[in-house]
C-alpha positions as CSV (number, residue, x, y, z in Angstrom):
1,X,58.5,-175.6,39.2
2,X,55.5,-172.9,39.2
3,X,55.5,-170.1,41.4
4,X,53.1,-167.9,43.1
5,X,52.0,-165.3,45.0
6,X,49.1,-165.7,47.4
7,X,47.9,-163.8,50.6
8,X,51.2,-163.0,51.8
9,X,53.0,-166.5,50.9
10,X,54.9,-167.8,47.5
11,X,52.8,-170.9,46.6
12,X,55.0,-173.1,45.2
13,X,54.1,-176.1,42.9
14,X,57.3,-178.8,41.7
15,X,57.2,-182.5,40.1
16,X,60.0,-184.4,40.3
17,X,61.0,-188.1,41.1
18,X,62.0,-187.4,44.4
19,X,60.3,-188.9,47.4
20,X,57.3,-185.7,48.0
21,X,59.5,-185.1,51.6
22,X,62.5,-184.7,49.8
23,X,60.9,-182.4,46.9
24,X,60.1,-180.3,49.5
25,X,63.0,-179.8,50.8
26,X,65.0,-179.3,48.0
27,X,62.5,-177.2,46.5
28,X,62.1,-175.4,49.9
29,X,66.2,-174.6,50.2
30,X,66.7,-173.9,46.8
31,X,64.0,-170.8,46.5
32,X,65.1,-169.6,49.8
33,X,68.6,-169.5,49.0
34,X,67.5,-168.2,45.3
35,X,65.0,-165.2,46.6
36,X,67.6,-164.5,49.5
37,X,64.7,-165.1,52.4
38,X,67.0,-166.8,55.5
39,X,68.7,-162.9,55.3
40,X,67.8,-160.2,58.0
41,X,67.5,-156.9,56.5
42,X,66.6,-155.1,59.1
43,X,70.4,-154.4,59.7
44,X,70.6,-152.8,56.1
45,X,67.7,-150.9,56.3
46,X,69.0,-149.5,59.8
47,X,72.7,-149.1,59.1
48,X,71.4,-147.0,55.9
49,X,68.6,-145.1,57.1
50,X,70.8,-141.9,57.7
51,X,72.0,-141.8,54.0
52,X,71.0,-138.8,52.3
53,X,71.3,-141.1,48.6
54,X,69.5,-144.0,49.6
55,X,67.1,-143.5,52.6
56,X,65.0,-142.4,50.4
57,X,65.1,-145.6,48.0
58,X,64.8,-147.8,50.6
59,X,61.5,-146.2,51.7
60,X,60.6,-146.8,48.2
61,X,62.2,-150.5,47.5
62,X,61.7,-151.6,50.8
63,X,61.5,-155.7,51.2
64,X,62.6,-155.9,47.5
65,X,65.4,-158.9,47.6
66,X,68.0,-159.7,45.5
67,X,67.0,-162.6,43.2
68,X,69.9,-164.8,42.6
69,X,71.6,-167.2,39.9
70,X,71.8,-170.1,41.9
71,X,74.4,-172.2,39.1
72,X,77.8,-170.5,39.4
73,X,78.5,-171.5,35.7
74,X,75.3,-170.2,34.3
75,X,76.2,-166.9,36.7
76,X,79.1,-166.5,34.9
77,X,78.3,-167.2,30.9
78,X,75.2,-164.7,32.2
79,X,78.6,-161.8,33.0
80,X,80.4,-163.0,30.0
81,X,76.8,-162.4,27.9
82,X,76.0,-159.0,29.4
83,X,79.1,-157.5,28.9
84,X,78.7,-154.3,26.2
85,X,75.6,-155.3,25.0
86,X,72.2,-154.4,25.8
87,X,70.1,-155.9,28.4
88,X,67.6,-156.6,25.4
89,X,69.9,-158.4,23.0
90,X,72.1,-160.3,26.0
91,X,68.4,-161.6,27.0
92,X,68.0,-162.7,23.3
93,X,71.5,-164.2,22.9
94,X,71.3,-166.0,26.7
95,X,67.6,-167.5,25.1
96,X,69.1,-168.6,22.0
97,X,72.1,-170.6,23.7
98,X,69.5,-172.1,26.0
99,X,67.2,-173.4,23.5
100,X,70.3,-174.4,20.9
101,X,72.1,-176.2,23.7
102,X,69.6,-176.8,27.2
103,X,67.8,-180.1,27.7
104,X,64.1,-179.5,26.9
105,X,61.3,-180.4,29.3
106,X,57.5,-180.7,28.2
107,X,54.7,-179.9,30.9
108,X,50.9,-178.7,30.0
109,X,51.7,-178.4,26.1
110,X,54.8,-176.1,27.5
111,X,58.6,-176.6,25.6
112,X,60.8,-175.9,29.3
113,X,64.9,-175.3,28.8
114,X,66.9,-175.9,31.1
115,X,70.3,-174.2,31.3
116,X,72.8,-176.0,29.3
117,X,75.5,-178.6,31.0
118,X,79.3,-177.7,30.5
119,X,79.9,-181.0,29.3
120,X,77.6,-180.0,26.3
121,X,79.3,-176.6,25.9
122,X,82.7,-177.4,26.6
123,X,82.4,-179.7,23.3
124,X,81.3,-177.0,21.2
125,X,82.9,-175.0,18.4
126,X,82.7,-171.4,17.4
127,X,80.7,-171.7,14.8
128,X,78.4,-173.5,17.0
129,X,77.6,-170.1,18.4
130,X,77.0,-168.0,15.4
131,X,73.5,-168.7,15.3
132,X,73.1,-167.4,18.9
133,X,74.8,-164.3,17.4
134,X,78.1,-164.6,20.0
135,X,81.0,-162.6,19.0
136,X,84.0,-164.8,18.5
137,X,85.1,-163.1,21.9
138,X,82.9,-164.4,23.7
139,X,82.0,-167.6,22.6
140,X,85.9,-168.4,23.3
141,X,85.3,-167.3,27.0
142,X,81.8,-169.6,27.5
143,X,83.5,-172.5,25.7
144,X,86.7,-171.6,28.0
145,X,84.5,-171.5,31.1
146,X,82.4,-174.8,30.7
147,X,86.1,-176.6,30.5
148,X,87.3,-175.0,33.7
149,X,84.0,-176.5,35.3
150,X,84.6,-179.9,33.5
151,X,88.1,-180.1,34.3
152,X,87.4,-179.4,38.2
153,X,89.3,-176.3,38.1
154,X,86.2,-174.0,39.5
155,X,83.2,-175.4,41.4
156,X,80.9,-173.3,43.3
157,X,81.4,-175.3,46.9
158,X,85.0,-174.4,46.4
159,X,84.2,-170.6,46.7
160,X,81.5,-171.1,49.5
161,X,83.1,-170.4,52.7
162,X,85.4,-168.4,51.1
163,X,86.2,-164.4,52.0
164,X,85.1,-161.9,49.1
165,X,89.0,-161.1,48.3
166,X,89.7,-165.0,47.5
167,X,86.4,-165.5,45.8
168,X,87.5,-162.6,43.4
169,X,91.0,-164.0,43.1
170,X,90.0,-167.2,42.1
171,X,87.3,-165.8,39.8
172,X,89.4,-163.5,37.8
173,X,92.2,-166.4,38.0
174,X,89.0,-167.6,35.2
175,X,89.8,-167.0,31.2
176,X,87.5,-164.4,30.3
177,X,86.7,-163.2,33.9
178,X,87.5,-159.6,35.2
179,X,86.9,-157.7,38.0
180,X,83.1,-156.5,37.0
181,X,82.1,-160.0,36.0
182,X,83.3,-161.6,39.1
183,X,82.0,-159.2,41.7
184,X,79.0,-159.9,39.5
185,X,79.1,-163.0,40.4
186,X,80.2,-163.2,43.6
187,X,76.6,-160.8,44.2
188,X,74.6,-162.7,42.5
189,X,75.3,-166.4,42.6
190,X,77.8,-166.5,45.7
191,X,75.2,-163.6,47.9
192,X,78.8,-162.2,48.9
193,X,77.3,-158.9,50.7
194,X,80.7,-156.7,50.3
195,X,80.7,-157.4,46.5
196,X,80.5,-154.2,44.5
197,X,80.4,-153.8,40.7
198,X,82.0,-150.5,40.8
199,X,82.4,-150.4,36.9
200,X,79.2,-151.2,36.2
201,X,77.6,-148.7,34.4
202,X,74.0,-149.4,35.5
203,X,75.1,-148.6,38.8
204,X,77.2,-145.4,38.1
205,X,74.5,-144.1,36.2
206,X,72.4,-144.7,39.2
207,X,74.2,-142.9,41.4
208,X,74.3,-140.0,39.0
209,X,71.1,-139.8,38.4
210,X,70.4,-139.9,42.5
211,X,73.1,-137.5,43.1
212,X,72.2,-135.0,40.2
213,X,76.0,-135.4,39.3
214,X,77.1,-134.0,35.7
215,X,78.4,-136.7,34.5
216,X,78.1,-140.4,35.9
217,X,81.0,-141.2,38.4
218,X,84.7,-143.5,38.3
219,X,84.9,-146.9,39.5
220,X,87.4,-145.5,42.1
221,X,84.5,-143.0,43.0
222,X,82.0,-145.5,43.2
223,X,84.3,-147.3,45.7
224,X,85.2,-144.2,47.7
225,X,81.1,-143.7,48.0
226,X,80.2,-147.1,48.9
227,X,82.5,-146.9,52.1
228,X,78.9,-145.7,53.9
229,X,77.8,-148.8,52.7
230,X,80.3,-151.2,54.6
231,X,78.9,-154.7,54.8
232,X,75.7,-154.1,52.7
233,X,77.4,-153.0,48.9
234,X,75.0,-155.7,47.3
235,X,72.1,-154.5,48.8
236,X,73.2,-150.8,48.2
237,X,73.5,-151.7,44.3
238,X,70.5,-153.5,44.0
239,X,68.5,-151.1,45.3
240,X,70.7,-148.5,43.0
241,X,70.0,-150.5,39.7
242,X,66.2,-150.8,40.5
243,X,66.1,-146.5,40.9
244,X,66.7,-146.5,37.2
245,X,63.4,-147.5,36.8
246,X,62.1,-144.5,38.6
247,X,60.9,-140.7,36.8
248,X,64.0,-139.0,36.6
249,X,64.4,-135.9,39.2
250,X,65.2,-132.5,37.0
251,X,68.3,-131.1,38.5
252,X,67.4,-127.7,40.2
């Protein structure tokens, strides 16, 4: 699948061996659903536009969407990855397992991975990961995970239709899983609007950094804040994490 940008539109360009009616739709659903498009946010940008922190960044950000992982297994090796490491170095690990372990697809004179199956992880070993450089740690969790998926355990249509509570509860229920990593989750892969990585320290540091605070704030602060936020916490944090990227404002 190739995709661009062109006069207002994404262009998109798929082969597949589907019939070309139902490439499109399938293609069609799946980068609306990944780009977040079917969502109104016209009721975010009005229910926040009185907030001293982020009217401001919504000016700034405004019509940026939150980009999702649409395979609930690959969203949550992708927490299990990220967690105390580098955005950098979990990138290179994440690449690694791919090309170890994902089916390969040539196009053009192009190697293509594909995210690797849980039935191929799930049969790995340990060692198997060293070469990705996974700590023991969490090469125990992936492995863990890809049996949970093979064994029926967790399957993302069972946490569709869900409230954000019992989408938590069953996530964390996960080996491995904690509260970060499933409201991760739940954000990115499940587009569950009140989910809110309050630990994350991206997202604390944003909020420091916005709010000239001394030092960055709790989880429990984080949480106590994002009650302006009511119904729109993903959208609130996106927008936080992509303010990191801006010049920082000298305190006065």
């Amino acid at each position: 699948m190739e995709i661009a940008y062109d006069q207002s539109q994404l262009v998109i360009a798929a082969e597949s061996g589907l019939e070309p009616d139902e490439l499109r739709s399938f293609t069609e659903g799946y980068v609306r659903s990944w780009f977040d498009l079917d969502r109104d946010l016209i009721p975010f940008f009005s229910a926040l536009a009185e907030n001293k922190m982020l009217s401001p960044l919504l000016g700034k950000f405004r019509g940026l969407r939150l980009i999702g992982i649409e395979d609930l297994f690959e969203a949550l090796c992708w927490s299990v990855i990220g967690q105390q490491v580098n955005l950098t170095f979990a990138h290179k690990m994440k690449r690694a397992m791919i090309e170890l372990y994902g089916e390969k697809v040539e196009r053009d004179d192009k190697v293509l991975y594909l995210f690797p199956q849980t039935s191929i992880i799930a049969n790995l070993t340990l060692e198997d990961f060293k070469t990705a450089q996974f700590s023991r740690q969490k090469a125990t969790y992936v492995i863990a995970l890809a049996k949970s998926f093979e064994s029926g355990e967790i399957e993302k249509k069972q946490l569709i239709g869900l409230d954000l509570v019992q989408q938590i509860e069953t996530l964390t229920a996960l080996y491995g899983i904690g509260k970060w990593s499933a409201h991760y989750v739940a954000m990115r892969c499940l587009k569950a609007m009140q989910a809110l990585p309050s630990s994350d320290v991206g997202l604390q540091n944003a909020i420091k950094q916005q709010k000239q605070l001394e030092s960055k704030p709790t989880a429990e602060a984080v949480e106590e804040l994002a009650k302006e936020w009511r119904g729109w916490q993903a959208y609130a944090t996106l927008y936080l994490w992509r303010s990191l990227a801006l010049p920082k404002t000298p305190a006065s």
